[in-house]
C-alpha positions as CSV (number, residue, x, y, z in Angstrom):
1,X,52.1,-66.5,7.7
2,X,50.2,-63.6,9.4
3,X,48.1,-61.1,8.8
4,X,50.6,-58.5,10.7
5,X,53.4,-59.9,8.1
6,X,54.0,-57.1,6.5
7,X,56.0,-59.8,3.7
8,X,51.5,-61.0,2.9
9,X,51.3,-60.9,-0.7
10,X,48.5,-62.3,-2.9
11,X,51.6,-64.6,-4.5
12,X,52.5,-66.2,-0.9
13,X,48.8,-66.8,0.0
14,X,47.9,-68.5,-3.2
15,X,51.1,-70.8,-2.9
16,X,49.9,-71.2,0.8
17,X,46.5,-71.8,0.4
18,X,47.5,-74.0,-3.0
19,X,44.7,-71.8,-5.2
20,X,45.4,-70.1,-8.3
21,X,44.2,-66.3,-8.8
22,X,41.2,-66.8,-10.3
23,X,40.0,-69.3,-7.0
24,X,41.1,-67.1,-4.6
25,X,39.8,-63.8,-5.6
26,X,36.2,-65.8,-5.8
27,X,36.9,-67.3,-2.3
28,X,37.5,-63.9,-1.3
29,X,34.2,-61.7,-3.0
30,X,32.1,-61.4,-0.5
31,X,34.7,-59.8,1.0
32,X,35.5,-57.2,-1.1
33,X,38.5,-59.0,-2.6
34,X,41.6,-60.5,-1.1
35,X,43.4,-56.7,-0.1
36,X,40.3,-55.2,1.5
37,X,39.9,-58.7,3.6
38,X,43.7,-58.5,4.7
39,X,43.4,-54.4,5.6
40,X,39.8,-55.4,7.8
41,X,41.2,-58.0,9.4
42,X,44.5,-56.2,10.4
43,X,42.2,-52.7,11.3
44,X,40.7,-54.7,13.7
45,X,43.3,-56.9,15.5
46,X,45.0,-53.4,15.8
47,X,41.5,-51.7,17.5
48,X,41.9,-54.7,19.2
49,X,45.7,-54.6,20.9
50,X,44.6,-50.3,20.9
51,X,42.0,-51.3,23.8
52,X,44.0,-54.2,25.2
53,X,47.2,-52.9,25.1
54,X,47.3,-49.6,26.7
55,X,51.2,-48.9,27.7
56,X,51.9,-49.1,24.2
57,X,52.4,-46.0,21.9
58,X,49.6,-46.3,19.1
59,X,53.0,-46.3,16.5
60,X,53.7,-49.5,18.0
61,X,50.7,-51.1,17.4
62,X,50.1,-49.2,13.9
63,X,53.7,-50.6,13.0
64,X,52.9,-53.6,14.1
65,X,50.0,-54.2,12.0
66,X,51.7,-53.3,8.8
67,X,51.4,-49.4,9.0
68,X,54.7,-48.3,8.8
69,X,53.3,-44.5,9.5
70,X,51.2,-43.3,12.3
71,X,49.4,-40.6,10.1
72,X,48.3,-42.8,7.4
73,X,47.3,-45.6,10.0
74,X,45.4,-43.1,12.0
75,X,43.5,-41.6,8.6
76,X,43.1,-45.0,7.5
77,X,41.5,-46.2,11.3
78,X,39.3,-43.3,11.1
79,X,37.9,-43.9,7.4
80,X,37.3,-47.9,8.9
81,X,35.5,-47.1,11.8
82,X,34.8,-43.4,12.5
83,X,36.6,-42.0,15.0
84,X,40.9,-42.2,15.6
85,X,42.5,-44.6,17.2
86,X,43.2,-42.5,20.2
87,X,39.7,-41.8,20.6
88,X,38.8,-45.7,20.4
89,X,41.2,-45.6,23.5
90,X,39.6,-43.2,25.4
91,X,35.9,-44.8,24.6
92,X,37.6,-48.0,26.2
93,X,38.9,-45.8,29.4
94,X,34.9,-44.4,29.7
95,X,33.5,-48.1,30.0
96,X,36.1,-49.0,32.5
């Protein structure tokens, strides 16, 4: 199971992890809940393989990272951190 999977569901993590609902959605508060910890954590392994990455098409990566569209993965990246993910590439490219 991985956070890319795009098969994650709150059903397959609470038979992974062995917790009922109830547990898991306070294991996962702080957060901001079970879904918003998933999205983070995918939004930034995908800034992540953005600035590592470079010879692949952002798609790719968005794909990759359960986005199945490059639109909503780039309006979605730009509501997480501020700016697109083409533009986290080219702040990578000005510190190089």
């Amino acid at each position: 199971m991985h956070l890319s999977d795009r098969e994650l569901t709150l059903e397959l993590l609470m038979k992974e992890l062995g917790m009922s609902r109830s547990r898991l959605y306070r294991a996962f508060h702080h957060a901001g809940g079970v879904a918003r910890y998933i999205q983070r954590r995918r939004f930034l392994a995908a800034r992540a393989a953005l600035l590592r990455e470079s010879h692949h098409r952002i798609h790719e990566i968005a794909y990759r990272y359960g986005f199945p569209l490059a639109s909503d993965f780039t309006r979605a990246f730009r509501r997480e951190f501020g700016y697109s993910p083409s533009e986290a590439r080219d702040r990578r490219n000005e510190h190089c």
